[in-house]
TIROMI-348781 format. One line per 3 residues: number of its first residue (from 1); their letters; for each residue x, y, z of C-alpha. Coordinates in steps of 0.02 Angstrom, whole numbers. Layout:
! residues N
NUM) A) X/Y/Z ~ ...
This chain:
! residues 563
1) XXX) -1841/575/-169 ~ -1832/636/-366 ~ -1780/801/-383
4) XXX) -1903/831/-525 ~ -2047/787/-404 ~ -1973/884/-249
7) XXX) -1973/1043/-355 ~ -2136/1035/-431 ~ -2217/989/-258
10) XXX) -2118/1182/-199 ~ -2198/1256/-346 ~ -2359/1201/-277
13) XXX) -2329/1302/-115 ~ -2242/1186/12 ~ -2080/1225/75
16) XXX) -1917/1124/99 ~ -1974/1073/257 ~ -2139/1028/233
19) XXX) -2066/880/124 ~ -2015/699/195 ~ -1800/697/167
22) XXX) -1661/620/240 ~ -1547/761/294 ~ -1372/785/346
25) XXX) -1225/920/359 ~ -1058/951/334 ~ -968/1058/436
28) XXX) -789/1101/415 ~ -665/1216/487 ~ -500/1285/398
31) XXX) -373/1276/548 ~ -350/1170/702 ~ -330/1326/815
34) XXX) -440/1318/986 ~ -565/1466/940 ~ -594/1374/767
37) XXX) -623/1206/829 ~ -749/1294/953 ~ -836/1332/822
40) XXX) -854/1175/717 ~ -928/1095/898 ~ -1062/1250/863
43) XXX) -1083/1199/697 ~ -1110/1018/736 ~ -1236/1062/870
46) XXX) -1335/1178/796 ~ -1351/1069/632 ~ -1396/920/763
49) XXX) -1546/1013/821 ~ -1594/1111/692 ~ -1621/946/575
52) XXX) -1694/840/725 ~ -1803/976/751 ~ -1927/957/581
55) XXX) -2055/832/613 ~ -2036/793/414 ~ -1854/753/409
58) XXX) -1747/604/468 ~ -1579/646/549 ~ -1432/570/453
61) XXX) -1237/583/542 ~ -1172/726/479 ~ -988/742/407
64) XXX) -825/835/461 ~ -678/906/423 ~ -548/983/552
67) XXX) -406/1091/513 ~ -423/1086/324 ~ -424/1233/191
70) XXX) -553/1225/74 ~ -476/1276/-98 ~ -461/1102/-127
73) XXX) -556/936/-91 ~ -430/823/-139 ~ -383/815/53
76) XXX) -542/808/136 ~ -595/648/196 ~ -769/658/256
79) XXX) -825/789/107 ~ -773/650/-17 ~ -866/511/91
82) XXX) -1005/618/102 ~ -997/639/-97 ~ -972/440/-125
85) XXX) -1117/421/26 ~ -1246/522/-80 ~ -1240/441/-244
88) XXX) -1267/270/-126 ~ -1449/357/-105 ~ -1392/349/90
91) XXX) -1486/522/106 ~ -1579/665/5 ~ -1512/835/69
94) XXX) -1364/915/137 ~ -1356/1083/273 ~ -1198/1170/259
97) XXX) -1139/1338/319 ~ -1118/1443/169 ~ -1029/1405/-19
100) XXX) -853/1407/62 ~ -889/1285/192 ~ -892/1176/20
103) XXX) -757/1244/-81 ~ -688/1422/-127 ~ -664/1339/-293
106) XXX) -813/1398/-415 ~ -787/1241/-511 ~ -763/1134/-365
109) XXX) -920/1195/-301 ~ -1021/1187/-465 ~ -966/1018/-507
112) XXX) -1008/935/-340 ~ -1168/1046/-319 ~ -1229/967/-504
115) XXX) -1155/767/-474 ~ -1274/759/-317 ~ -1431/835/-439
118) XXX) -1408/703/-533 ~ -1409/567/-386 ~ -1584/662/-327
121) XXX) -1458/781/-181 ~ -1495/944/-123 ~ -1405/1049/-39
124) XXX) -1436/1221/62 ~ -1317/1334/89 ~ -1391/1417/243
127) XXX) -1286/1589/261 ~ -1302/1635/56 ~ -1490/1565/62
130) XXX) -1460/1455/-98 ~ -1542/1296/-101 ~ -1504/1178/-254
133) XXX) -1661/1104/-250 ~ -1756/1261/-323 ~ -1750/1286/-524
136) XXX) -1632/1452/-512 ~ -1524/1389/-374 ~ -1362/1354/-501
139) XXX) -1363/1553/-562 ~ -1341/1589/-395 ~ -1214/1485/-337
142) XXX) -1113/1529/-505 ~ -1127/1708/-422 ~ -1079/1651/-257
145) XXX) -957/1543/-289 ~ -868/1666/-383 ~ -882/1782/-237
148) XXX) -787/1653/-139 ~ -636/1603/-245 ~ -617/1791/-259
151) XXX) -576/1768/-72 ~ -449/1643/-98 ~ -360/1754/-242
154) XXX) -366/1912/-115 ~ -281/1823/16 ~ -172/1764/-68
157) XXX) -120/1948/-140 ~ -115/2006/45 ~ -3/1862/84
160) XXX) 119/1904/-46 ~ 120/2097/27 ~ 151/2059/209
163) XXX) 291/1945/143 ~ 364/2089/45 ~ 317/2212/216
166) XXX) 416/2098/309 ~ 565/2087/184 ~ 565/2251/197
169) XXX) 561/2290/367 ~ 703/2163/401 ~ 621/2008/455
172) XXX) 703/1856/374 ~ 562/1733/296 ~ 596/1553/262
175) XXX) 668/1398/363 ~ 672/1406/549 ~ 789/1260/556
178) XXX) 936/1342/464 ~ 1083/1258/479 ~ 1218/1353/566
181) XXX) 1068/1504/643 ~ 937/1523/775 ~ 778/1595/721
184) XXX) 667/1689/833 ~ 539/1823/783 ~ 608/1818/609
187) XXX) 785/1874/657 ~ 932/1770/607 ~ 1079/1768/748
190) XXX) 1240/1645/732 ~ 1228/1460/819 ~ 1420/1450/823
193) XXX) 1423/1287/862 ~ 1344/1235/695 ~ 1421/1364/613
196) XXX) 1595/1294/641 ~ 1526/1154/532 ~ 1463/1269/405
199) XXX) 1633/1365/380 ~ 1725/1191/385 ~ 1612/1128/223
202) XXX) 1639/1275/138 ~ 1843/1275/177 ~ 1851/1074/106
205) XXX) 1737/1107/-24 ~ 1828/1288/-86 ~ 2007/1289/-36
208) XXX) 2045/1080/-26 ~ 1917/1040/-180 ~ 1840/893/-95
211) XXX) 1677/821/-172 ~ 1528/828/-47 ~ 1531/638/11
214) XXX) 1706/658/58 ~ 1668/806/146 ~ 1527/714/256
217) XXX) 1644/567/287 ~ 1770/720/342 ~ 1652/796/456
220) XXX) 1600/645/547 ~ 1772/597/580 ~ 1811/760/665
223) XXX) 1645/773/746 ~ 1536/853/643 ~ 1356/773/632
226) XXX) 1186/803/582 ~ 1039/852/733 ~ 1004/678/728
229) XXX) 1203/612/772 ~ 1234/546/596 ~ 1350/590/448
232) XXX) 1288/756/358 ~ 1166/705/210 ~ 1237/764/31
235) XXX) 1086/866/20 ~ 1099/948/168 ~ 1289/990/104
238) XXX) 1236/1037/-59 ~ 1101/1159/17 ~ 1224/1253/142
241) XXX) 1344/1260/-19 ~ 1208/1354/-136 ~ 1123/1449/11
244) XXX) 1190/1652/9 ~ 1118/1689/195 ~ 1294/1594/228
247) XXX) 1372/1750/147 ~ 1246/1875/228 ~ 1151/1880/73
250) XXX) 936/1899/46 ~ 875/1773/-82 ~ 699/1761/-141
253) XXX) 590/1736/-284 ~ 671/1551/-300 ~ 498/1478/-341
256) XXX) 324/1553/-420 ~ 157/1508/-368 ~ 50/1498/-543
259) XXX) -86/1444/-487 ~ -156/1513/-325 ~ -304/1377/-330
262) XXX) -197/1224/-342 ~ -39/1304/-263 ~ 53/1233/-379
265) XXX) 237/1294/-409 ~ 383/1319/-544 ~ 572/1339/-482
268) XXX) 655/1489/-574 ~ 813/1492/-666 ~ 949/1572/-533
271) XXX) 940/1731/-662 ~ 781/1781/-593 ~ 815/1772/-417
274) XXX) 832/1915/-314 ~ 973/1926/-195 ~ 1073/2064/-126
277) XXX) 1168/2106/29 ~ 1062/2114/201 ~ 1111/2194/361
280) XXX) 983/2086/455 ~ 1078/1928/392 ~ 1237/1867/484
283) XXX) 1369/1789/387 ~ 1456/1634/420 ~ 1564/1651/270
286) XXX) 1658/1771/152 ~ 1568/1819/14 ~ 1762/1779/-84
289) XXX) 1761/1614/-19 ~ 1562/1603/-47 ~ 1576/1639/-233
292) XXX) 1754/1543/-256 ~ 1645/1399/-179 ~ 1486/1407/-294
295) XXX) 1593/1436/-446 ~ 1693/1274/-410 ~ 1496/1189/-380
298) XXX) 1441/1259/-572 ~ 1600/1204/-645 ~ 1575/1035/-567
301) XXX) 1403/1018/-608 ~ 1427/1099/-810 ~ 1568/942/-801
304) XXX) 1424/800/-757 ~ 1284/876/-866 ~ 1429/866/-1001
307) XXX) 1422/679/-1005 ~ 1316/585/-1123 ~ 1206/507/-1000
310) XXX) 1208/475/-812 ~ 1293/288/-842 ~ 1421/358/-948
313) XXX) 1474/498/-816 ~ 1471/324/-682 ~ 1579/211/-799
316) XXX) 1729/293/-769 ~ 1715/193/-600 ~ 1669/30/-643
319) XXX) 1669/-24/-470 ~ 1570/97/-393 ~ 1424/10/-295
322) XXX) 1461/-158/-333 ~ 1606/-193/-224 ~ 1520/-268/-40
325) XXX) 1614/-308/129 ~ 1550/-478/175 ~ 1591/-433/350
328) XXX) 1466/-293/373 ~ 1373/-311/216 ~ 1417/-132/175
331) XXX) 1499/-56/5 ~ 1664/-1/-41 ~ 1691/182/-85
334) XXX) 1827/276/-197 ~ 1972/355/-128 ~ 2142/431/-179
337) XXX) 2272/415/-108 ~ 2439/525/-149 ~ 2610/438/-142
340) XXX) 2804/467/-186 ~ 2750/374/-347 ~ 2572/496/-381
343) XXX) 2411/462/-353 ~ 2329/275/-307 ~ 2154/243/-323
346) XXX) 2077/113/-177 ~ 1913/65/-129 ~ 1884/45/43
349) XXX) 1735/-41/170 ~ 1628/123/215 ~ 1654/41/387
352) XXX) 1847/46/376 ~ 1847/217/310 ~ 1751/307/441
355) XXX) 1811/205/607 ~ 1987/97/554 ~ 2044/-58/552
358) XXX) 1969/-99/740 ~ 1797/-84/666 ~ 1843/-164/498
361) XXX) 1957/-307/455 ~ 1928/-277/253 ~ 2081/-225/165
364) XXX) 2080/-77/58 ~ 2085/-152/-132 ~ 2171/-45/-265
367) XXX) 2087/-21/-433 ~ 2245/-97/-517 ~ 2225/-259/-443
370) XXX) 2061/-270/-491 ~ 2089/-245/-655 ~ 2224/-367/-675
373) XXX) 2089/-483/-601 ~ 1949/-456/-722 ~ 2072/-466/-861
376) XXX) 2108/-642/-800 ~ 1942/-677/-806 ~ 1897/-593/-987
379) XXX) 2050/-695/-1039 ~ 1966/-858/-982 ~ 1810/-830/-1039
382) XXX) 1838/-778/-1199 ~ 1986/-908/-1259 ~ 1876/-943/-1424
385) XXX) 1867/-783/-1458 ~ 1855/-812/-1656 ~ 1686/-925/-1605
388) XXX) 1632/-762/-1525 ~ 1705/-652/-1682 ~ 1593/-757/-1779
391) XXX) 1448/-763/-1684 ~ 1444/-575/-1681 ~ 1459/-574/-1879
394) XXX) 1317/-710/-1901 ~ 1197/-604/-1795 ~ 1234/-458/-1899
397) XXX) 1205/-528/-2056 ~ 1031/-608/-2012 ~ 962/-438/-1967
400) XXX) 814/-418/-2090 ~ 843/-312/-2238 ~ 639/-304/-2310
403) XXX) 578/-203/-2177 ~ 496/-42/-2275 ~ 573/116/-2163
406) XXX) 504/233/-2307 ~ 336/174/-2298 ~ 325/173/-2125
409) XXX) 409/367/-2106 ~ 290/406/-2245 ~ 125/332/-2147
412) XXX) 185/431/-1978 ~ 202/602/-2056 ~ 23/599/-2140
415) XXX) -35/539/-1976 ~ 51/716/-1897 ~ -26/806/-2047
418) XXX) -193/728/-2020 ~ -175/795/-1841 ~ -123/972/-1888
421) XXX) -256/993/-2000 ~ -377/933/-1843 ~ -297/1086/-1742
424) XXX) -300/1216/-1893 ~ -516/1190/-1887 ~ -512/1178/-1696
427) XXX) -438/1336/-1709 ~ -585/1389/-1831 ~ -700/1313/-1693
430) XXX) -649/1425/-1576 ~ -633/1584/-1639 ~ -796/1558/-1687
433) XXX) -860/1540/-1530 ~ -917/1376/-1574 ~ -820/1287/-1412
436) XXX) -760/1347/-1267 ~ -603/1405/-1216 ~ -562/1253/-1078
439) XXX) -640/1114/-1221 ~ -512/1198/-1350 ~ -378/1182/-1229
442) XXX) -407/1011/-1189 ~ -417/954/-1363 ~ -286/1055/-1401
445) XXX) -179/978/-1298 ~ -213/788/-1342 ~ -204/832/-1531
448) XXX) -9/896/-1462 ~ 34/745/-1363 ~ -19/634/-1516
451) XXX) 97/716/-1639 ~ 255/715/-1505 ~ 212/525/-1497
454) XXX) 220/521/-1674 ~ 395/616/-1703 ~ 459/501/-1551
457) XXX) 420/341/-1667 ~ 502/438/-1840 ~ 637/465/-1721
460) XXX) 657/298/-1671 ~ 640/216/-1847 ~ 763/328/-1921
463) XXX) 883/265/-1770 ~ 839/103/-1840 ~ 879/125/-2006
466) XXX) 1024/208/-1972 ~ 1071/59/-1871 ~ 1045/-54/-2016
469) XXX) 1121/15/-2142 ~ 1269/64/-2030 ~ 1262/-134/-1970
472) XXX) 1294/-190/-2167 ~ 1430/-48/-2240 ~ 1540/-75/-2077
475) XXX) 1535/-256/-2057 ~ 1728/-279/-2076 ~ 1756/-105/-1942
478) XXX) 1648/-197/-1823 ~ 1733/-359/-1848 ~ 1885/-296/-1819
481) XXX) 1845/-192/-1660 ~ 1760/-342/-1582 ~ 1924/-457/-1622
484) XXX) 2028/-298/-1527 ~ 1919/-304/-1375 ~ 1943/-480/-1367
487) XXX) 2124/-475/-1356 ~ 2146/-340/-1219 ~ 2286/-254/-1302
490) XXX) 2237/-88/-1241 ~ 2194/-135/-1066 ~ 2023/-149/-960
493) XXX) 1886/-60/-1039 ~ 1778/18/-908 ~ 1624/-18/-1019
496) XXX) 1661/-191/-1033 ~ 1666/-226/-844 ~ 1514/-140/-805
499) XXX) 1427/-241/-929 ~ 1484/-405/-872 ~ 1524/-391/-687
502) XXX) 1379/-393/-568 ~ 1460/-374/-403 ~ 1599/-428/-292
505) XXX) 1613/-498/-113 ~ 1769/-475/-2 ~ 1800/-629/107
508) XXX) 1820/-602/271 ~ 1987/-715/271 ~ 2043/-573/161
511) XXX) 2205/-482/241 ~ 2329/-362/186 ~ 2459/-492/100
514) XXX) 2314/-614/3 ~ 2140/-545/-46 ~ 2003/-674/-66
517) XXX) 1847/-640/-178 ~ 1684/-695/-248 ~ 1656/-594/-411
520) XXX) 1481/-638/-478 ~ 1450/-596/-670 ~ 1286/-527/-742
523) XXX) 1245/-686/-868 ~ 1238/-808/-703 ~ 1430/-858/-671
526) XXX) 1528/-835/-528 ~ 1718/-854/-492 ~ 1808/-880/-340
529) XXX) 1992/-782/-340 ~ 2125/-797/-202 ~ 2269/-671/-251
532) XXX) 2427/-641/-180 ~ 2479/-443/-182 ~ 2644/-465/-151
535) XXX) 2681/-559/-320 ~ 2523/-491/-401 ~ 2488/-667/-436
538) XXX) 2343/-803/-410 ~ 2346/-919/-281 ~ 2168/-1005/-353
541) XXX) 2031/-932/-477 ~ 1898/-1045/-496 ~ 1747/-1001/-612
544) XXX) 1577/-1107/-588 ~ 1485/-1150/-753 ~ 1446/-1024/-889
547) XXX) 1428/-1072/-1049 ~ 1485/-1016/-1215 ~ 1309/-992/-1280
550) XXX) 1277/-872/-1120 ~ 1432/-778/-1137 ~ 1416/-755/-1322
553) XXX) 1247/-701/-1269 ~ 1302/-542/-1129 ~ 1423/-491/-1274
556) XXX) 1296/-453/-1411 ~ 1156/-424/-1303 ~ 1203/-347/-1140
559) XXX) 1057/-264/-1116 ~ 925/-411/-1115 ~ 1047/-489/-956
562) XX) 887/-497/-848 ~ 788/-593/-996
């Protein structure tokens, strides 16, 4: 039924029920407790009855929702079916408890309230007497409504107190499945059992400077493992590592709820958390070999974050990943190993490592070997090298010199003028009154995300010129490094083999005297090497077809290999 005819037939005198509608409810509880779900089967039956019982209306199934809050209806399954059944025209009016039963959220509620309007919906909200369907229903629900998400913010002040009660009263908040402590009634007490794997971590991570996936490998070789029987995640290692309880410290204030609506959260710098010493917490640890710990961790992490980029920090291990036992299909890891003549670095079968040669027949490879076998095969491949010199040259010098970088930069930047002169009068707009504070923010916004697209491109053109004018004044530099690489003089470059080598298989007829491997290359080639330790020489290496074109191809353009 139109809405426009429904109220002008109630300004003639007849009431809501004196009019022929399809009705329905929604009914919708905010936790699954016993006494709450109770009451939704009231709900339902009351709303049954009550709608079955007007001779005008036709029952419709109602809709429910168990167990869920209602500051949000992202969640809610049967609200938004109910939503996407009305503006089918599968009914004309909606029963529902009161505003909250819909949302807490006054723009939740408004917005919903006004989409089914305009698909000729009504709805009564039976406790605050508000029925959409009269002409001053939406100043009351504004009213309302406002009441309600008043009742989300208040709870969620309270909440924040009792937390801070508690705190104070010596109750430990947080996880109940602490690693290393039981948990009852808030109180911490030692689980010594874990916590002789707690004190181990922090012994191989503090005072034997072992990275954290050694330390896993550690602990599940002496007997340490996870709830679930496997080897300790990283995470989990990295957690106990950073957590103070382990040093009977309080920490809080970690995160910040900004938005008590959404619930969405921001994670604090460390600065800003609060932590001091608490009687009610147990310590595990030290608070000397706590701190010696942690400051190791921020050196360690400073020392990644220092690297260029992620690859870069990775290429100083060329290998990593892409060694694979054929025998179990697993990867080889890095190890050290110390010897009369310093330090050796292997990669073993993760399989090997953690049970021994019984479980594993693999060898252990050293780095150096591999190395002298890639150089091999960089020595094979690139036997023209001048071809490939000149190759590199040619592509240089056809790189396009008429491209207009000025014009372009100039066309961006009036383009991020043109857009801060839009904000300046949006601005205007709104101090004028003229928009509205959420419409200003909005467009705002947009007008921001336009001009950081716009820098991005000037920053990216000015790469590119840089590029080309650095491509024509250095020719002879870049000549000559490319000729260098070629020969090898100054050994394996890391760089080099991550580019070209995809991944290599260990044989399973591999033993300790002769290793046997398939090493596939990025560009589509693969070569077969048998290699004899003993002599450090090759007993076969066999490449199948690459061509010239393709190799010359992975040197100038290793980043289109998948092309």
């Amino acid at each position: 039924m139109n809405v426009h005819r429904i109220r002008t037939e109630m300004r003639m005198g007849k009431s809501i029920y004196d009019l022929p509608l399809r009705v329905t409810f929604y009914a919708r509880v905010s936790t699954d407790k016993d006494e709450q779900l109770n009451s939704l089967e009231n709900q339902v039956q009351y709303y049954t009855e009550f709608i079955q019982s007007k001779p005008n209306w036709t029952y419709c199934s109602g809709y429910i929702d168990e167990g869920i809050s209602g500051t949000s209806t992202k969640k809610r399954d049967s609200f938004n079916r109910m939503i996407a059944d009305a503006k089918a025209g599968r009914f004309d009016f909606i029963i529902t408890k009161e505003i909250s039963r819909f949302s807490r959220s006054t723009l939740d509620s408004i917005q919903y309230t006004q989409e089914l309007l305009e698909h000729d919906v009504g709805v009564f909200f039976q406790n605050d007497n508000i029925n959409t369907l009269e002409s001053d229903s939406e100043f009351r629900l504004v009213v309302m409504a406002g009441v309600a998400q008043d009742e989300v913010r208040k709870l969620s002040e309270r909440l924040k107190f009792g937390f801070r009660q508690a705190i104070k009263n010596g109750h430990v908040l947080g996880n109940d499945k602490l690693w290393g402590y039981d948990k009852k009634d808030c109180v911490l007490t030692i689980n010594e059992t874990e916590a002789q794997a707690v004190r181990r971590i922090f012994d191989l991570y503090a005072n034997q400077q072992l990275g954290v996936r050694r330390i896993s490998q550690v602990l599940y070789d002496e007997g340490f493992t996870s709830r679930k029987g496997n080897e300790f995640n990283v995470l989990t290692i990295r957690h106990i590592l950073c957590n103070p309880k382990y040093k009977g410290w309080y920490c809080a204030n970690k995160s910040q709820t900004v938005d008590y609506r959404s619930k969405r959260k921001i994670f604090l710098d460390k600065e800003e958390w609060v932590m001091y010493p608490d009687p009610s917490i147990p310590a595990i640890v030290s608070e000397e070999l706590w701190d010696r710990a942690n400051a190791l961790y921020k050196r360690r992490s400073e020392q990644a974050r220092a690297h260029q980029s992620r690859a870069e920090f990775h290429n100083r291990y060329p290998y990593s990943g892409k060694i694979i036992c054929e025998e179990h299909g697993t990867s080889f890891h890095r190890h050290t190993i110390k010897s009369n003549s310093g330090e050796k670095e292997v990669w073993q079968c993760k399989i090997y490592h953690a049970r021994g040669k019984s479980a594993c027949s693999a060898p252990q490879l050293r780095t150096t070997e591999l190395d002298q076998i890639m150089a091999q095969i960089f020595n094979q491949l690139a036997k023209n090298k001048q071809a490939i010199v000149d190759a590199v040259v040619k592509v240089i010098q056809a790189v396009p010199d008429e491209h207009d970088y000025a014009r372009d930069t100039q066309r961006l930047e009036a383009e991020v003028d043109d857009l801060s002169a839009k904000k300046d009068r949006l601005l205007e707009l709104s101090i004028a009154g003229a928009i509205t504070v959420e419409e200003f923010k909005r467009r705002n916004d947009s007008f921001n995300e336009q001009i950081k697209s716009l820098e991005s491109q000037m920053q990216i053109l000015q790469a590119e010129e840089e590029k080309s004018r650095c491509s024509k004044t250095r020719l002879s530099e870049i000549k000559s490094a490319v000729e260098q690489a070629l020969s090898f003089s100054n050994g394996i470059d890391s760089s080099l083999v991550t580019t070209i080598l995809d991944h290599i298989v260990v044989k399973k007829e591999s033993t300790k005297e002769n290793i046997y491997l398939d090493i596939h290359l990025k560009f589509g080639g693969m070569w077969e090497v048998a290699f004899q330790r003993e002599k450090s020489s090759f007993l076969g290496i066999r490449l199948r077809n690459i061509t010239p074109k393709a190799l010359t191809k992975m040197i100038l353009f290793p980043s289109g290999l998948s092309d």
